[in-house]
N, C-alpha and C positions, 0 to 999 in steps of 0.2 A: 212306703217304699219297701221294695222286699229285700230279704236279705241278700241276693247276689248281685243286687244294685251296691248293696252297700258295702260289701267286701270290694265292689271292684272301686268303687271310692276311694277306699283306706288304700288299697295297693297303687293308685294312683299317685293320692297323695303321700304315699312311704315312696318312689319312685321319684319326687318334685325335688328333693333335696340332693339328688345322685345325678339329674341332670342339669339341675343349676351348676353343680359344683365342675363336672364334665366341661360345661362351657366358659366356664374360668380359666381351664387350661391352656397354655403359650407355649411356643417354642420360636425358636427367632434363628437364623443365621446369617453370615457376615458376607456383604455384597463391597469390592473392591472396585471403587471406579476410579479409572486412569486416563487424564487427559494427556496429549505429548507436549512437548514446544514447538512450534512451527515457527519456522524464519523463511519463507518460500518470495519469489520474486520476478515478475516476465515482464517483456516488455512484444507490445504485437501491433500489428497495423493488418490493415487491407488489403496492404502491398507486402510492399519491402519494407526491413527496417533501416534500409539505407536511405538517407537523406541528400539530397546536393541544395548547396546553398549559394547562388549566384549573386554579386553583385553587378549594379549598372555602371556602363560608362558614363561623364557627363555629357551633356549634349549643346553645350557651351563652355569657349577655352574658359578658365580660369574657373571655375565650378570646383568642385572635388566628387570624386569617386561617390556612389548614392547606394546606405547600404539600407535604407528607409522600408524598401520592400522585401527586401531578404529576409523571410522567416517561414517557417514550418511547423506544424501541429497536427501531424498525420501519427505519431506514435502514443501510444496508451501504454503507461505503466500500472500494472495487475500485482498484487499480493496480499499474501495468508500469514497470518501473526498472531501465534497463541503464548503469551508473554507467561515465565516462570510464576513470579509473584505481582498483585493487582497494581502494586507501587510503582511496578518494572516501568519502564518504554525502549519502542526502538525509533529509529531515521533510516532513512533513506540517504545515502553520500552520493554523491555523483565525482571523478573527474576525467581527465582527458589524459589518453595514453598515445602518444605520437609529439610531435612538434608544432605547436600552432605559430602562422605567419606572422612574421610583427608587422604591429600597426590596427589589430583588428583584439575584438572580443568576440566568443563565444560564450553567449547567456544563453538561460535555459531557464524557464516558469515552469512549475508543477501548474495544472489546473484543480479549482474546487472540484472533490468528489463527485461524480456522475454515474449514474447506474445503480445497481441492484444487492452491491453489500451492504454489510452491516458491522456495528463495533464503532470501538475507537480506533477511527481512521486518520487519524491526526490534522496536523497544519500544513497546509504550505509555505515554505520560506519566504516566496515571495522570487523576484528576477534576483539571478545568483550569477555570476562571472564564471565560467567552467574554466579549470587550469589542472598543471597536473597534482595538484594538493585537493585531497577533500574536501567536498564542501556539503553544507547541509541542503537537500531537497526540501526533504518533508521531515518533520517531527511530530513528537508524544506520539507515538503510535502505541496503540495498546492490544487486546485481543482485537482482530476485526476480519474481515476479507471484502476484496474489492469489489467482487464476482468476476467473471473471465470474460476474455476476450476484447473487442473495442466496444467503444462506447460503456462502458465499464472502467471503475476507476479514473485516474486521471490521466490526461492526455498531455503530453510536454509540449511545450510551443520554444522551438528554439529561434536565436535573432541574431543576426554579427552586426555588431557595429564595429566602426572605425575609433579607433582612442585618437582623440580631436586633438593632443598635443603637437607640437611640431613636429619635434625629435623623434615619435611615434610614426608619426605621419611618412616621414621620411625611411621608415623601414620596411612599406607598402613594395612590394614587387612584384610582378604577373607573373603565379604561379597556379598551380593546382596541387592540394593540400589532400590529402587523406589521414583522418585521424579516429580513436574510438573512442565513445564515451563510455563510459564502466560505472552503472549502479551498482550500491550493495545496502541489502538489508540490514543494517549492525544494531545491536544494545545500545543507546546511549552509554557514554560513558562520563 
């Protein structure tokens, strides 16, 4: 080996311990990520979100009123819920703002989950009496989203029946009723 083979050896190796220790070196800085709360909530159909709900006459005296076919599931309730802490949840309330007729109920079923979100989308209550006191829809809701539009998320099926007591029965009169129902996204409490 000649000698300027060998000098550039040793400067080689006199240079291994300056870039070893070079690639040791770090530096780091501080990345802040910020999720918000979201409490968001729609309700949509293909049409209208206005509903009419007819019942039949009987078609023999002594029958009563048939409220058997009277029901509707043309509206989809949509929403977005990014809960504070993982323990948190929310519901869904529903009730009724106007005066409903006596002698009759307004129920209303969340349907199971359909469509394209994701999360903890909760439970449905199950058929719930709508009045003008709160009632639960749906619960545990946790982070989730429905995705948008119809066919997304759950769809309401609403149903009037008649309250089969007497007393009830007798507060039945031919009218036409206009009333609202009012969801709200809230915290459990």
């Amino acid at each position: 080996m000649n000698l300027k083979a060998t000098i550039r050896i040793v400067i080689l190796l006199s240079w291994f311990p300056v870039c070893s220790y070079s690639q040791s070196n770090s530096t780091n800085h501080k990345i802040n990520i910020e999720i918000p709360e979201v409490a968001l909530l729609g309700l949509v159909s293909d049409g209208t979100t206005n509903i009419n709900l007819t019942s039949t006459s009987p078609l023999e005296a002594g029958n009563s009123i048939n409220f058997a076919d009277t029901q509707n599931s043309s509206i989809w309730i949509n929403y977005s819920s990014i809960i504070a802490k993982t323990n948190n949840r929310r519901k869904v309330i529903a009730m009724v703002e106007g005066e409903m007729p006596g002698g009759i109920r307004l129920m209303v079923e969340a349907s199971n989950v359909l469509g394209t979100g994701k999360g903890k989308m909760g439970e449905s209550a199950g058929l719930v009496a709508l009045s003008n006191q709160p009632s639960d829809i749906i619960t545990d809701i946790g982070s989730c989203y429905t995705g948008k539009g119809i066919n997304n998320g759950r769809y309401l099926t609403y149903k009037l029946e008649m309250d089969k007591s007497t007393e009830n029965y007798a507060l039945l009169s031919q009218a036409q009723t206009s009333i609202n129902v009012i969801y709200t996204l809230t915290d459990n409490n």
